[in-house]
C-alpha positions in Angstrom: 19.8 0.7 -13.6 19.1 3.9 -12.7 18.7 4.4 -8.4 16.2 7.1 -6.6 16.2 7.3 -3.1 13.3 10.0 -1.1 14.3 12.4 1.5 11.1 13.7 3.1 12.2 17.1 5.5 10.6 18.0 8.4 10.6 18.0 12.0 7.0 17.8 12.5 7.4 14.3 10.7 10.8 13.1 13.3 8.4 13.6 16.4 4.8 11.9 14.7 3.2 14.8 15.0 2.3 14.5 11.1 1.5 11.2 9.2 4.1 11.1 6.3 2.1 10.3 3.0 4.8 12.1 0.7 7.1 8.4 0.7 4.3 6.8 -0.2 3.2 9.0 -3.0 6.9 9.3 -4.3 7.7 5.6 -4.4 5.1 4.1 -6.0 5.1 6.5 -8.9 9.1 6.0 -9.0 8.1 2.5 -9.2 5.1 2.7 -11.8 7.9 4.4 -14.0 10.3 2.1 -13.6 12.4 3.6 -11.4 14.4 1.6 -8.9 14.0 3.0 -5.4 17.1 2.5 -3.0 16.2 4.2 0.1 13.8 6.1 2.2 14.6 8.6 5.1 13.4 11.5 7.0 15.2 14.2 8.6 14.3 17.1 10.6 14.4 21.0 9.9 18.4 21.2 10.1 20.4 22.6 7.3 23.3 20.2 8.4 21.4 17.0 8.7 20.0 18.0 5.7 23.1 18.2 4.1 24.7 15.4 5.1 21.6 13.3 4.1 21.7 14.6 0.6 25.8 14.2 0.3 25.3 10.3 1.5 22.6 9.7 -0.8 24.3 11.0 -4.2 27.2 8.1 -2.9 24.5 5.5 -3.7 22.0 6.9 -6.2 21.3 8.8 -9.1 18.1 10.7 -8.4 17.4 12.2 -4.8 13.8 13.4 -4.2 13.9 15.4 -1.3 9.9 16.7 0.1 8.9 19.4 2.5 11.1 22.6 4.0 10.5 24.8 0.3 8.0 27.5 2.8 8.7 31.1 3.7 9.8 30.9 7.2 13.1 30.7 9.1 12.9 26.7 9.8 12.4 26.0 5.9 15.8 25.4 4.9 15.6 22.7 2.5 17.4 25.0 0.1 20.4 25.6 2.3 20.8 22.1 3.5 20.8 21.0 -0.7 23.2 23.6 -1.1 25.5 22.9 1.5 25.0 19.2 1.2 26.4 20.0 -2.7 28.9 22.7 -1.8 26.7 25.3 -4.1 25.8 29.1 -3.2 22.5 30.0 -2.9 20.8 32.6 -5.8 17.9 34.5 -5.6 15.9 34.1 -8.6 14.2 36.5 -10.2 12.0 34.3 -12.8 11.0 32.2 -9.5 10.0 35.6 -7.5 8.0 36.9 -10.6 5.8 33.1 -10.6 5.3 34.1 -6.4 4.1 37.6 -7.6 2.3 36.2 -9.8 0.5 33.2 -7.6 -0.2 35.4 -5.0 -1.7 38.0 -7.0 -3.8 34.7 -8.3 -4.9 34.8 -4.6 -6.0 38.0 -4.5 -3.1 38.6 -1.8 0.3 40.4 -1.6 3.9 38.6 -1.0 5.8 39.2 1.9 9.2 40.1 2.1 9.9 36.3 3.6 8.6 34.8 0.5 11.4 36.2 -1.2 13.0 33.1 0.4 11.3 30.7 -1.9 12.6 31.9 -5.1 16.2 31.4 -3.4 17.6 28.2 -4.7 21.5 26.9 -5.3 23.4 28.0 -8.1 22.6 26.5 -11.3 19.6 25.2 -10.6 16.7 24.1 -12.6 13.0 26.2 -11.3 10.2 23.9 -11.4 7.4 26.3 -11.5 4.5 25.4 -9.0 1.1 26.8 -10.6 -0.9 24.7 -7.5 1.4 27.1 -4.6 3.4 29.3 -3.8 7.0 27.4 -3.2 8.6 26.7 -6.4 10.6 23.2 -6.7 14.1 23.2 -8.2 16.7 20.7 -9.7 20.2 21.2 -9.2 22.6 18.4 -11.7 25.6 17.5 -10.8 28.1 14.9 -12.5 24.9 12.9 -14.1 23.0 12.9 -11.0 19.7 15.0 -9.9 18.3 16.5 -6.5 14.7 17.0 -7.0 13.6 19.4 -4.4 9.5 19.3 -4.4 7.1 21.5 -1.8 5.6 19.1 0.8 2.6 20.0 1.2 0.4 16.6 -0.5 -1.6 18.4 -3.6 1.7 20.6 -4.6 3.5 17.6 -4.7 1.6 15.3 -6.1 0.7 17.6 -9.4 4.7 19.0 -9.7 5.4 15.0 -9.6 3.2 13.7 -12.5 3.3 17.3 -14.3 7.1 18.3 -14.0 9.3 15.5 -12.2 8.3 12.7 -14.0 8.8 14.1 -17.5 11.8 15.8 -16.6 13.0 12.3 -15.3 12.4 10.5 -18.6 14.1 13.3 -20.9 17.4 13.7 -19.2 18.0 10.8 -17.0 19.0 7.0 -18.4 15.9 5.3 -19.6 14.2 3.3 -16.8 13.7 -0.6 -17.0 9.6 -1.4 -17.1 8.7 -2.6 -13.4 5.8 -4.1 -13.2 4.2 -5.9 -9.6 1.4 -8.1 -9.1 0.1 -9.7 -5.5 -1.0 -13.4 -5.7 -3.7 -14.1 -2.6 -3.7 -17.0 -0.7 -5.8 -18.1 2.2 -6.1 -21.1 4.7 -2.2 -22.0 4.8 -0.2 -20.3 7.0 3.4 -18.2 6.2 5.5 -21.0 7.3 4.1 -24.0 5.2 3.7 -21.5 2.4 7.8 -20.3 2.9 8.6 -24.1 3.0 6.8 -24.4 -0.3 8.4 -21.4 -2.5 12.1 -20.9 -1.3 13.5 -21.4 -4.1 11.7 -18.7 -5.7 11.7 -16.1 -3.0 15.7 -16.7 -3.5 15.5 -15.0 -7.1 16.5 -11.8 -7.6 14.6 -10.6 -11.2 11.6 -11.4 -10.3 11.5 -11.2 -6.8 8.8 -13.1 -4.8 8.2 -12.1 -1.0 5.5 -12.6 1.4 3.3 -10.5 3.8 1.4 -12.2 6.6 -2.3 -11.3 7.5 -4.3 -12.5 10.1 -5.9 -15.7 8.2 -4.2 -15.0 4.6 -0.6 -14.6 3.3 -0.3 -12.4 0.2 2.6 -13.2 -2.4 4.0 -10.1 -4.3 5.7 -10.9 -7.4 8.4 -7.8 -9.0 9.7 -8.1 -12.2 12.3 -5.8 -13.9 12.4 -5.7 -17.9 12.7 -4.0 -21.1 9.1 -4.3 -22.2 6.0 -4.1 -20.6 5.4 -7.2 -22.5 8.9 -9.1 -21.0 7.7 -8.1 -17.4 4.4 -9.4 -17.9 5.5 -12.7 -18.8 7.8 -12.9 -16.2 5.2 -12.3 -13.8 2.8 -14.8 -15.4 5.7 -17.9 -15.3 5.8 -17.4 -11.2 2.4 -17.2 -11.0 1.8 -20.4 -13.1 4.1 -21.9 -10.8 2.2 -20.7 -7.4 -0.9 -22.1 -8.9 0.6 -25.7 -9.6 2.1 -25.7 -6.0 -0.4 -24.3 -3.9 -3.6 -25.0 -5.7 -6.8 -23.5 -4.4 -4.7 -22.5 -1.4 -4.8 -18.8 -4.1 -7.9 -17.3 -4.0 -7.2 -14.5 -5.9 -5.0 -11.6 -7.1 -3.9 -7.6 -7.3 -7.3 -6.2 -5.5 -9.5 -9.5 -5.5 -11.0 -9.9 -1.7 -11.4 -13.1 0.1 -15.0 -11.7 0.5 -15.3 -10.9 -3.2 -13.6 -14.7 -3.9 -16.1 -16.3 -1.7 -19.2 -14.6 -2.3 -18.9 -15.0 -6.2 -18.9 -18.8 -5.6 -22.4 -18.1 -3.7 -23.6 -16.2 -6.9 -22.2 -18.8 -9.5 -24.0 -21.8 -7.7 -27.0 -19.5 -7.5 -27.5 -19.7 -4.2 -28.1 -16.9 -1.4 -26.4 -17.5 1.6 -27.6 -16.4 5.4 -25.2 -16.1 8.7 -25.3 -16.5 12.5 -22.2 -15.5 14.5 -21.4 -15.7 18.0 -18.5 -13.7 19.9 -17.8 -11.6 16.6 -19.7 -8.2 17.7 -21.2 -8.4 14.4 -18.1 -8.4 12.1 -19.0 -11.1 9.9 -22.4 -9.7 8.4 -20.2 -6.3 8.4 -17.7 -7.9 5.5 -20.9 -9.3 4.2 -23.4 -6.8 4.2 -22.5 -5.2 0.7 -23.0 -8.5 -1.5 -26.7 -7.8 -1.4 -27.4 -9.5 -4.3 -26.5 -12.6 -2.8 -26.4 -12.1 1.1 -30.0 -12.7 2.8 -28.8 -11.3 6.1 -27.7 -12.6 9.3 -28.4 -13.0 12.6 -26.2 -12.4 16.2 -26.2 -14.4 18.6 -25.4 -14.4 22.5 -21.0 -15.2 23.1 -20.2 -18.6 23.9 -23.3 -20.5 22.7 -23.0 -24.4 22.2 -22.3 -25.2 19.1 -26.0 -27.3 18.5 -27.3 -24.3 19.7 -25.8 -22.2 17.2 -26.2 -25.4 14.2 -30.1 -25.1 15.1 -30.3 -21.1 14.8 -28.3 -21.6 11.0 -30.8 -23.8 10.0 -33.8 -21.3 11.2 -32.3 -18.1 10.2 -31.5 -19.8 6.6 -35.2 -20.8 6.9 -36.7 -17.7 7.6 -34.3 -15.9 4.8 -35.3 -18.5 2.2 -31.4 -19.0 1.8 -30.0 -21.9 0.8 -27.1 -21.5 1.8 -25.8 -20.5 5.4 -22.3 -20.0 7.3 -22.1 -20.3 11.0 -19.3 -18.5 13.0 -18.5 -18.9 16.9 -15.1 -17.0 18.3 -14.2 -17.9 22.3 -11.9 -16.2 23.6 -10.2 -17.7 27.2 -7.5 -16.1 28.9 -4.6 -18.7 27.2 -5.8 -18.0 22.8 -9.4 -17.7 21.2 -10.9 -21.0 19.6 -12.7 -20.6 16.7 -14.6 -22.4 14.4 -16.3 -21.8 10.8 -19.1 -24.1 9.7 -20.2 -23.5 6.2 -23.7 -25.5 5.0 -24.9 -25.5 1.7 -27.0 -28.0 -0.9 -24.0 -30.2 -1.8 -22.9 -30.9 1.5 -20.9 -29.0 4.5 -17.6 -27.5 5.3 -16.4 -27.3 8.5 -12.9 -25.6 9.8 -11.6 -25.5 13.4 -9.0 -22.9 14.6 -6.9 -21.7 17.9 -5.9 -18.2 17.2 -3.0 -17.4 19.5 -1.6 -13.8 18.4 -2.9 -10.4 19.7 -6.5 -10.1 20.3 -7.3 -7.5 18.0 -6.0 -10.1 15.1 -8.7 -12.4 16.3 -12.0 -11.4 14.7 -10.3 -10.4 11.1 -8.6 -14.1 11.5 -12.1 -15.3 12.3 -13.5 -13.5 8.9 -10.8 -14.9 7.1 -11.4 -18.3 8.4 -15.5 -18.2 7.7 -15.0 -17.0 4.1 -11.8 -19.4 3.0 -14.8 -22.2 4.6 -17.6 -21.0 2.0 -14.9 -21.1 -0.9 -13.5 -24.2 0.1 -16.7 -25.8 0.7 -18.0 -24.7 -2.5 -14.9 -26.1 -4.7 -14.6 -29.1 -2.7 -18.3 -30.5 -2.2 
């Protein structure tokens, strides 16, 4: 199996000044291509650090990405740092400075004599022309491994990825495994019941099964390693089988399906329009709802901590009014000790009712309180 790890360079990135989007990028095309990623890390503009950081990695991986410090100025020094870190020489190049020329002129603009930097790379090394720049990326190999050194700035990276790394990566390196993901969606059971329910599969190692906790819902991600495209998809599809025998309509979807795309398709397959009232929400329940026009009459908000017969009677005039025949009532109070909530769904077949205290931080509240009124109109819907 064939191990990447990212280096992302830049001191702007150590102190927060910048959001790092490069890891992000990186991985999940390392993992789209079947490419097992190791290790993430971030270092600031130090040829040293740098140096050390790339020496470490090629102990545990094959391929090193490294993002960021490729620019004309003195605290660009990706290129030393790779060198050092690899006990290389730097080289100026003169095919690299010619592509500069030749960008810059593109610009209608002259080099400087600090861009002569860029096209300075470690001995050996393999240029990776940039035609979206000015900072060329390079490849130095060394005993079967690969540091990929790629400009940081977003665009430039994102086109020398897809357009240079990744083919270079599939020509000269071992050929990948096929790793393929897929994110099972539950709501109304909490991480704890769920954990209790599928140890023994979040013990496996090929697939792997782990879980991440939102306020009201619990997604299950599902990894599988293989040969084929075909193998990992059939791996995937034995877990899932098995999540939907244990946990039932506890799933609500999966990969990009909504809990508000879940429960408002049960509105349109009973052919039903539904209509809201919500107290203590600020609104955010006909927010998640407001763009299923084709089956969401409208709503109506009412004062915070109205009675609840208060709030049944303004369901049944607001669905009234809106011709709906359906409606979903939602009332949030919030005391100094958790926020009680509660979820009243009404339709033609009957009602649905669910009762909640929401004890973690406060701005969790109203997206557990979403999560709670929707899970009530699909619940109520299967289980008239």
């Amino acid at each position: 199996m064939t191990h990447a790890e990212i280096l992302t360079i830049g001191t702007e990135l150590l102190l927060g000044e910048i959001v790092d989007t490069n890891t992000r990028m990186i991985a999940i095309a390392l993992r789209k291509n079947g490419y097992d990623l190791f290790r993430t890390g971030t270092v600031g503009d130090n040829p040293e650090r740098i140096a050390a950081s790339v020496s470490d990695a090629l102990e545990r991986s094959e391929i090193l990405i490294t993002a960021g410090g490729l620019g004309p100025t003195v605290d660009d020094v990706s290129r030393e740092g790779v060198a050092l870190g690899l006990n290389l020489e730097l080289e100026f190049r003169e095919d690299l400075w010619e592509q500069i020329v030749e960008r810059f002129k593109a610009f209608g603009r002259e080099p400087t004599e600090n861009n002569r930097r860029q096209a300075t790379v470690p001995v050996g090394s393999i240029g990776i022309e940039n035609p979206v720049g000015t900072a060329p990326g390079f490849i130095v190999e060394l005993d079967g491994k690969a540091v990929i050194a790629l400009p940081g700035v977003p665009a430039e990276l994102e086109y020398l990825l897809q357009h240079e790394v990744l083919p270079y990566l599939r020509t000269r390196l071992e050929t990948p495994a096929v790793i393929k993901s897929r994110t099972v969606r539950t709501a109304g059971i909490g991480e704890s019941w769920l954990d209790e329910r599928i140890q023994d599969l979040e013990r496996m190692t090929n697939p792997t099964v782990g879980l991440a906790a939102h306020p009201g819902r619990v997604d299950i991600r599902i990894t599988a390693k293989a040969a084929t495209e075909y193998e990992a998809d059939e791996m995937l599809w034995g877990v899932e089988a098995t999540l939907q025998q244990r946990l039932g309509n506890g799933i609500y979807g999966t990969d990009d399906e909504t809990l508000e795309f879940a429960a408002m398709a049960q509105i349109r397959k009973a052919g039903w329009r539904l209509a809201s009232v919500e107290s203590g929400t600020d609104g955010a329940l006909e927010r998640a709802l407001s763009e299923f026009e084709e089956v969401f009459a409208g709503g109506e908000i009412l004062p915070d901590r109205i009675a609840v017969d208060e709030l049944d009677q303004a369901l049944k005039r607001v669905q009234d009014e809106l011709e709906a025949a359906a409606g979903l009532s939602l009332r949030v109070v919030t005391s100094e000790e958790n926020v009680e909530i509660r979820a009243r769904f009404h339709s033609p077949d009957g009602d649905w009712e669910l009762d909640r205290s929401f004890g973690g931080a406060a701005p969790n509240a109203a997206r557990f309180a979403i999560s709670l009124a929707l899970d009530a109109v699909r619940r109520g819907i299967e289980n008239p």
